[in-house]
N, C-alpha and C positions, 0 to 999 in steps of 0.2 A: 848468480850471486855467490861469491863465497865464503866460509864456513867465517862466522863474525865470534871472536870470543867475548865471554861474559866482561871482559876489564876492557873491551877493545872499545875505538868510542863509537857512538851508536850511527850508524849511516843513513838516518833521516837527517842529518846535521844540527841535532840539535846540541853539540859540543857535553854533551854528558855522556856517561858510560854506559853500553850497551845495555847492562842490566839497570843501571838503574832508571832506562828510559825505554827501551822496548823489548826489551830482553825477554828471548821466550816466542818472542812473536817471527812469524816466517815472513816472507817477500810479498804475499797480499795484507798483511797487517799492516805492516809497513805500506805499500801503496794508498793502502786507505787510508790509511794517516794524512800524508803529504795532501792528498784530493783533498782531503777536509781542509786542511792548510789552504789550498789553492780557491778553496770555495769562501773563505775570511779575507785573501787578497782582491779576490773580485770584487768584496762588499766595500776595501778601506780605498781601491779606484775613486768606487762611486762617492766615497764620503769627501774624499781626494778632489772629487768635480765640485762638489757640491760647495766647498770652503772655497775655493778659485773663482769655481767659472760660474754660480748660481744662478746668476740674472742673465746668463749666456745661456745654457742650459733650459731655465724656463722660455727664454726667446724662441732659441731653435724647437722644442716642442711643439709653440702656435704655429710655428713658421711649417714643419712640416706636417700638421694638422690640417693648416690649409690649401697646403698641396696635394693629399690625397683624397681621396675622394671615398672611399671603402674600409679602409684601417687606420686607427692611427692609434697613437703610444696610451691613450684609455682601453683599446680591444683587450679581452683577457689575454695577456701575456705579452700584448703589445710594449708597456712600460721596460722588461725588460731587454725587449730588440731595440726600443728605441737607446736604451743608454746604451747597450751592446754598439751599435754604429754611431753613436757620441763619441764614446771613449778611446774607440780604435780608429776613429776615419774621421772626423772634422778635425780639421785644422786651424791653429788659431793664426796670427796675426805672426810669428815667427816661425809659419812654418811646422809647428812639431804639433802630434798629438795628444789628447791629453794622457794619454797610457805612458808615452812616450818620456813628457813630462812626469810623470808618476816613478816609473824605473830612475831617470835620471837625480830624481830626489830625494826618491823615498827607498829603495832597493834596498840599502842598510841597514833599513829598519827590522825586514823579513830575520826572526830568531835566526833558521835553521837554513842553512848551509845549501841545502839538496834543494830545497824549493826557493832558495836566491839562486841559483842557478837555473831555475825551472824560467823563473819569472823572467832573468836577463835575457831570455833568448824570444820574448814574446811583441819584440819587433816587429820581428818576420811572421808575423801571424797569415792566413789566408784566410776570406770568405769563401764557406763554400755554402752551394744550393744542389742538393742533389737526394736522390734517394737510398733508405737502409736497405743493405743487404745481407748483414749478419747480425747479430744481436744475442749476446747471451748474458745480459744485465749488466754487466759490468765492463765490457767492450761492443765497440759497435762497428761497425766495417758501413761507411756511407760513397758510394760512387756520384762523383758533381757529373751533373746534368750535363755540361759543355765541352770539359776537359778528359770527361772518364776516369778522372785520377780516383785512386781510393784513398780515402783517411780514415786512419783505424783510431775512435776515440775511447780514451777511457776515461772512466765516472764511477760514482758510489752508488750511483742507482741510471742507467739510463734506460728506461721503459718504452722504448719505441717497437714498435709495429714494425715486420721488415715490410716493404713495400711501400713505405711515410714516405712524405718529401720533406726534407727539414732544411731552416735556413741555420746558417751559424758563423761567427767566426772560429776558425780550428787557431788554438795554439799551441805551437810545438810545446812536448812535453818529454820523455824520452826514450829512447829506443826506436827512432822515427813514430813514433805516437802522439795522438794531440790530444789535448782538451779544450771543452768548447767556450767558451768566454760567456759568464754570465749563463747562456742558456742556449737550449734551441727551439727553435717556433717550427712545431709541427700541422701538416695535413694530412688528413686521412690517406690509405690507399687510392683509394676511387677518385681522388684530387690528381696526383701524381703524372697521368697522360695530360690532364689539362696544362699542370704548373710547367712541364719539361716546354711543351709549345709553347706556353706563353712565354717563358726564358727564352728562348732559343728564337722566337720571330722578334724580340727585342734586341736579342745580343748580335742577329742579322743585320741589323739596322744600325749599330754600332760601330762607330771607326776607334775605340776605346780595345787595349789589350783587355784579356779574360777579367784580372782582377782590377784592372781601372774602372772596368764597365761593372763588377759587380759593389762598387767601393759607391761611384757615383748613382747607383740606382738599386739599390740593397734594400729599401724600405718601400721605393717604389714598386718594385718586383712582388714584393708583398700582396700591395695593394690592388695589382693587378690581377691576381690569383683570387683576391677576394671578390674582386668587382664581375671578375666574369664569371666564378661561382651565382654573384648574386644573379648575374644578367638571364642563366643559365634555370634560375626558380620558378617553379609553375605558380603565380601569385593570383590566376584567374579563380572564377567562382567554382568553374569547372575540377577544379584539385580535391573540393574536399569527397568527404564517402558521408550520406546523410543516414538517419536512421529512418527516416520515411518520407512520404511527398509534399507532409505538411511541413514538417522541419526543412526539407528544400527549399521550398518556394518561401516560407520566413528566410532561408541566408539569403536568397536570392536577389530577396527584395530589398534586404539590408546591404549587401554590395555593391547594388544600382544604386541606391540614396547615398551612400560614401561616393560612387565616385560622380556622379550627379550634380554634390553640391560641395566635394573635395578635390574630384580632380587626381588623386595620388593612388593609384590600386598599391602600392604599400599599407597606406592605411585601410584601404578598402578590404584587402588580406588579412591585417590584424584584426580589424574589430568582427569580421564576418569566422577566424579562427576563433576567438571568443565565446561567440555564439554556438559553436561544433562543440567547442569542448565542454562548455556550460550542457548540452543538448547528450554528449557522451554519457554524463554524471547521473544525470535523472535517471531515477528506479523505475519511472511508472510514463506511461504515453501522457506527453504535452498537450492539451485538449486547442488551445489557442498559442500557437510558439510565436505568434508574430509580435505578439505583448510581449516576449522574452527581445525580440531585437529590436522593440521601440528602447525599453529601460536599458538595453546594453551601449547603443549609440548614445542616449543621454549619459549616461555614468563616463564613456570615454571619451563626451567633449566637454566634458568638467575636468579635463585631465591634457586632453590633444589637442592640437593647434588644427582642430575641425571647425566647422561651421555649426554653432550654438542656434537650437531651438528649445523651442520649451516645451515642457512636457503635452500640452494643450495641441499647440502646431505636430510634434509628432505621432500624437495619438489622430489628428484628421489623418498624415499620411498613409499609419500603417492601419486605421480605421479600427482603433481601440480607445477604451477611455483613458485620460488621462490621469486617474486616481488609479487602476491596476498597472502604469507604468511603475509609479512610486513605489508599488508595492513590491513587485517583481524585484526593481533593483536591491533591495535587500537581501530579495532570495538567491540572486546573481551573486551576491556580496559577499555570501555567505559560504557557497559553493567553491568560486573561482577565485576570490577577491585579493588573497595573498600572492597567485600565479600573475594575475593584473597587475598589482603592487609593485611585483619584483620585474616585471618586463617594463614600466615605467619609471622604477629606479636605472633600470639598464640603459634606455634612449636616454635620460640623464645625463649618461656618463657617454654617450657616441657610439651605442651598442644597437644600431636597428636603423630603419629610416630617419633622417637627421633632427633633430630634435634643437631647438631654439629659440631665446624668452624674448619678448618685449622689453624695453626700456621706455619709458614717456606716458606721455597719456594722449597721445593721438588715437584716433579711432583703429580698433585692427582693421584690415582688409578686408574682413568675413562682414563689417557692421554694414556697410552700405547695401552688401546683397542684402542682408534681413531687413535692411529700414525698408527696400523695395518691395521684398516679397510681403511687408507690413503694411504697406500702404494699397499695394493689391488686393489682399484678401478684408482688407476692411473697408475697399470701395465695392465689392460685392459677393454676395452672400450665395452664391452659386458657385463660387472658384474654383475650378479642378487643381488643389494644389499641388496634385503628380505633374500636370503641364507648366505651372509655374516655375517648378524645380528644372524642370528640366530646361525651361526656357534659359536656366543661369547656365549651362553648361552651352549652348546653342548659339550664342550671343552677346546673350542678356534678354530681361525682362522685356517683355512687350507694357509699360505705362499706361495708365488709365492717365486723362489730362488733369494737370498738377494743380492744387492750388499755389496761390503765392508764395506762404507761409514751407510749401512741397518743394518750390523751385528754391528757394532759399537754401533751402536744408541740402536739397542736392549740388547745389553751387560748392556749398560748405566741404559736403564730402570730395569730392574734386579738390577741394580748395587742401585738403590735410592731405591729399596723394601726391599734390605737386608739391615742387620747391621754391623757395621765393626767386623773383619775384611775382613769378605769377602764383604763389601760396598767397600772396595777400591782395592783388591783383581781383582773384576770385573773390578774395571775402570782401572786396569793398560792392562788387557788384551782387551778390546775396545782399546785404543790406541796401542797396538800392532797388530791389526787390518787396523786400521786405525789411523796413527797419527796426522790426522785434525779433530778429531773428538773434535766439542768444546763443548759439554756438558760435557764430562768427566772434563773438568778443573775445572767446578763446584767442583766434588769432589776435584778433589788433592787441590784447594783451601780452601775448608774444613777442609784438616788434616793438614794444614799447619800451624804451632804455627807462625813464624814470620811473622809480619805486612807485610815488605816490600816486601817477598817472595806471600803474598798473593795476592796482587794487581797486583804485575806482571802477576800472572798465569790467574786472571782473565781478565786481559788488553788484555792477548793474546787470553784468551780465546773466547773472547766477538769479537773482531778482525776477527777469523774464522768464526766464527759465521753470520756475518753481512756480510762477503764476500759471505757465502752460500745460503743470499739472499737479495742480493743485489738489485734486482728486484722490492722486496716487498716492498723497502719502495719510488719505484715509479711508480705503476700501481695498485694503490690503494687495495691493499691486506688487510685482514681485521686481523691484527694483534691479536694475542692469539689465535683467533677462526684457524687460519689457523695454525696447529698444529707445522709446519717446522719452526715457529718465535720463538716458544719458546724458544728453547735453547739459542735465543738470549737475550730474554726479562730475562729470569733466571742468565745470566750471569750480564747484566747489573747490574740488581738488587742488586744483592749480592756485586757489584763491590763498589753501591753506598752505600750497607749495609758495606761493610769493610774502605770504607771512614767517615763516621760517626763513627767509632770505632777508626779510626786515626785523629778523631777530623779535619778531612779537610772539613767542613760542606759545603761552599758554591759547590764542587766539588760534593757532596753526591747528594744534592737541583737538581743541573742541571741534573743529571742520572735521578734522581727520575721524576721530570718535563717531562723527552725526552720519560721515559717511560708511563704516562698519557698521553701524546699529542698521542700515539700510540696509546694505549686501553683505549678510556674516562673510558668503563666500569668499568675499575680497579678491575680486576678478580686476582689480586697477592695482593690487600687491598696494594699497595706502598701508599695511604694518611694517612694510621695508620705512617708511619714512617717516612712521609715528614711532615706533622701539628708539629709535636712536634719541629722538626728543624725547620721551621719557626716562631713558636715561643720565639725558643732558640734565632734566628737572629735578633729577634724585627718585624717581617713582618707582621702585623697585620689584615693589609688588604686582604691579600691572604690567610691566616688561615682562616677570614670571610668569601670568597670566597669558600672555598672548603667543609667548613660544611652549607654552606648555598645550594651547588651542591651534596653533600652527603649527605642525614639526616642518622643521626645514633641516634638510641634509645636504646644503651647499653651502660656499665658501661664507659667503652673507651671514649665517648662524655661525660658523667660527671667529670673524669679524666681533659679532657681538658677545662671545662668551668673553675678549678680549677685552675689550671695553666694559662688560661687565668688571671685569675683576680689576680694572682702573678706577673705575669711579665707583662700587661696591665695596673692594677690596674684596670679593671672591675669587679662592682658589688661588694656584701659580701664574701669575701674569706672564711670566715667561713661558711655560709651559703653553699655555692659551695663544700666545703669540708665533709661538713658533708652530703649533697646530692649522693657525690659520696661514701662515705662510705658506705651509705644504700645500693647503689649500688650493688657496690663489695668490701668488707672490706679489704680482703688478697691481694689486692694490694696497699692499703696506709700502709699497716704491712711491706709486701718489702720496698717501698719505704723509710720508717723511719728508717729502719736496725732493726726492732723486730724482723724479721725472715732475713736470708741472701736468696739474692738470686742464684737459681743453676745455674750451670754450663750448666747443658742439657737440656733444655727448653718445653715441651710438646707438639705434634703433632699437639694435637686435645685438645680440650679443649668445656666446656660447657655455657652459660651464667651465671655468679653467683659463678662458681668453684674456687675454692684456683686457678686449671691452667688459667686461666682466669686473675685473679689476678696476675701470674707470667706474661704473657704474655705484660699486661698492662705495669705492672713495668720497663719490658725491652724496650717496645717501648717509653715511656717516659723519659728515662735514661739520656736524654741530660739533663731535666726541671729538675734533681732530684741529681745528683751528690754531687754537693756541699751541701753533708750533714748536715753541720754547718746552712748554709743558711735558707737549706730546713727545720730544726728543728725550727730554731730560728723564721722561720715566721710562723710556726704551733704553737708552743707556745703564741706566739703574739696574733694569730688571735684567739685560742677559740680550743677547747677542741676533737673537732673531735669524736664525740660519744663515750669516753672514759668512 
């Protein structure tokens, strides 16, 4: 570079005089400068997407969410690879990029000279996938994996390990030097021979030129790297290091009951790592650890999509009492409970083995093995329930002969696995069976178009129901967990979900209410469907109440903070709106009437999914009706990430 005088104008372009803009400063000051520049043009891209393409942008996320299998744009760092190959590599409907689109727009906008020149040239950007070779923080020297090219990047800080394999887009920047777009997604060293093969038996298999084929499989690539990492994990019982033989044979025996009556050695992994690191902590020798992995598997399937026992059933398993299970879990809670916390925040987000909610109130999958393994051990009093369990993994249960009232009830569970019409099919033969059998009125309430006809069948059916245990609800039975409540708790439900649809709100409230005072737990999620009707009623306090007794950290709680400050007047409504959009976008789309919402509503759904979004929409249907209402105060308030 040469000698710049003090009046000369300053050659970062930003059309002022040398001095009175960097004056003073040599050619890495200046570089640093511009990089900073460069790292506010990346951000005004993305903002750039976000005004245009939003509802495009959130699409393509599920869309390739559900194509991988191992990573997607929630993994740490993932969000920024995903917009990274948004911005430079989908193409819309003419053809151009949105990057593309962006220069052709916006280019003018860039103050300074030196970096509209940087940016014009960022076209021609390349992917590359290859490993660092140099590195001395502020340049990097990376050679791609297939072409052997090197690109030498500069940055304000780039931290990598030589020996990483990083993904990126490089954009020309100058001097033949790039900079990476948005960011780069690194793997360790020891990743590096794995990631080079898996690129390279992929791009074998490709009739796509180098950057066609890294353009069309850039995320996939990724996830490939992850997945055979994962495949790659010793997740057996065999992995851990114990502190003695008693603590062995306690994981041991907790790893056979996960996979026993789970089936997933993922899970069987985690919860048996639990128990290690709980067993690490302790100051003093464990005199009975097998009580420490009965309370550990209770604690994590009030959390995990495992198979629910009670504390009674796992104390016969691990042959302890069921009042030092309770106890334990405290001391588990107490130790570990925050490292728990934060790995079940993580499967939340798509960080671990895949993690996925219910929607409805059909029986889970899990309920009919426990009604069996219920109706076993309370036809005899001799049971070896290690061979009962394990009968579920083997087949299935071997049956003691059913009464009527048994075959009914099993028809039923059949009857909620299929689809109609044999989902109704079965329930009409269960009630030929047995014609007090009240879960079946679940269904026929189901098929029932008219409002009035449905209420009835559920009245009745809730009615039998509550007569068949009538007991329970005064010899303190632990409602949900005790399998023979459900068909009552299901009928309820539904009864106070078909009052909400008949707009009898205060009648819906008191169901929903009678059914929390049952199960504080709330394992059928009724506060997703009561909050919104108390809010509909003006109840403010009790709303307060019940997210201050649940914390929910998904899109659902920002939904409501929304609707809160609509019908409260709390806080920024816009603000709250556009919080929750970040959230989950495809339920304020339902909501507005951009998309209708369906008819048949989704089982299961993911955190962030479009079903997610349906789901929301429907539970909040009371706060959202009055479309006129609901537009005219979106309007009002501010733009909602449009």
């Amino acid at each position: 570079m040469t000698d710049v005088g003090r009046n000369d104008p300053c050659p970062c372009g930003s059309g002022k005089k040398y001095k009175k803009c960097c004056g003073g400063g040599n050619v890495a000051q200046l570089d640093h400068l511009i990089l900073e520049d460069l790292e506010r043009v990346f951000a005004n891209v993305l903002d750039f997407a976000y005004e245009r393409f939003e509802w495009k942008l959130e699409q393509e996320k599920q869309k390739v969410t559900r194509q991988l299998s191992s990573f997607n744009y929630e993994t740490p760092g993932g969000d920024f690879l995903f917009y990274t190959w948004f911005l430079v590599a989908f193409k819309g409907k003419d053809h151009s990029t949105i990057l593309e689109r962006f220069i052709n727009e916006r280019l003018n906008t860039i103050p300074r000279t030196r970096v509209r020149d940087v940016v014009s040239r960022w076209d021609s950007f390349a992917f590359v996938v290859g490993e660092v070779k140099e590195n001395d923080g502020g340049r990097m020297l990376v050679e791609d994996f297939m072409s052997s090219e090197r690109f030498e990047f500069k940055g304000v800080d780039l931290s990598f390990a030589i020996g990483e394999t990083v993904f990126t887009a490089a954009m020309p920047y100058e001097n033949g030097q790039f900079v990476a777009f948005s960011t780069f997604f690194n793997f360790d060293p020891d990743i590096t021979k794995l990631a080079k093969k898996i690129v390279g038996d992929l791009y074998e298999d490709s009739s796509r030129d180098l950057q066609g084929f890294y353009r069309e499989n850039f995320l996939r690539l990724i996830d490939s790297v992850f997945e055979k990492m994962h495949d790659e994990e010793d997740l057996s019982v065999d992995s851990f290091t114990w502190r003695n033989d008693l603590e062995e044979n306690a994981g041991r025996k907790l790893y056979s009951f996960v996979m026993d009556n789970n089936h997933q050695e993922e899970w069987a992994y985690l919860i048996t790592k639990y128990l290690n690191d709980y067993f690490q902590t302790a100051s003093t020798r464990i005199r009975n650890p097998r009580i420490y992995a009965a309370a550990l598997y209770y604690m994590c399937s009030e959390v995990l999509p495992v198979l629910q026992f009670t504390q009674k059933e796992l104390g016969t398993f691990f042959d302890v009492s069921a009042a030092s299970i309770s106890n334990r879990s405290y001391t588990i809670d107490e130790a570990i409970g925050e490292k728990m916390a934060y790995d079940f925040s993580m499967l939340r987000q798509g960080v671990g083995p895949s993690l996925s909610f219910r929607y409805g109130n059909d029986p889970a999958p899990t309920e009919k093995t426990m009604w069996e393994i219920m109706v076993v051990t309370e036809k005899s009093e001799d049971v070896d329930l290690d061979q009962v369990i394990r009968q579920t993994r083997e087949g299935g249960i071997r049956l003691p002969e059913l009464t009527h009232k048994e075959k009914a009830q099993q028809l039923i569970y059949e009857g909620f696995d299929a689809q109609p019409p044999e989902r109704y099919t079965l329930c009409e033969k269960a009630l030929k069976v047995d014609p007090d059998c009240a879960d079946a009125y679940n269904l026929l309430a189901e098929k029932e178009k008219k409002m009035e006809t449905k209420l009835q069948l559920l009245e009745k059916g809730m009615g039998l129901a509550k007569e068949e245990i009538r007991d329970c609800f005064h010899d303190g039975t632990p409602f949900w967990k005790y399998v023979r409540t459900r068909p009552y708790m299901r009928l309820t439900f539904n009864l106070a979900l078909a009052m909400k649809d008949a707009s009898r709100y205060d009648e819906a409230i008191h169901y929903m209410k009678q059914l929390m005072k049952l199960n504080a737990e709330d394992n059928q999620g009724v506060r997703y469907e009561l909050i919104p009707l108390l809010i509909a009623t003006g109840k403010k306090r009790e709303v307060e109440d019940l997210l201050n007794r649940y914390k929910e950290d998904y899109a659902y709680a920002y939904y409501i903070e929304f609707f809160m400050g609509i019908y409260f007047e709390k806080g920024n409504v816009k603000e709250k709106a556009d919080g929750a959009v970040d959230e989950n976008p495809f339920a304020m789309a339902y909501m507005t009437g951009v998309w209708p919402l369906p008819d048949e509503l989704p089982r299961t759904y993911a955190p962030g999914s479009e079903e997610e979004g349906m789901v929301i929409a429907k539970q909040t249907d009371v706060l959202w009706k009055e479309q006129d209402l609901f537009l005219t105060i979106i309007e009002k308030e501010g733009s909602l990430r449009k």
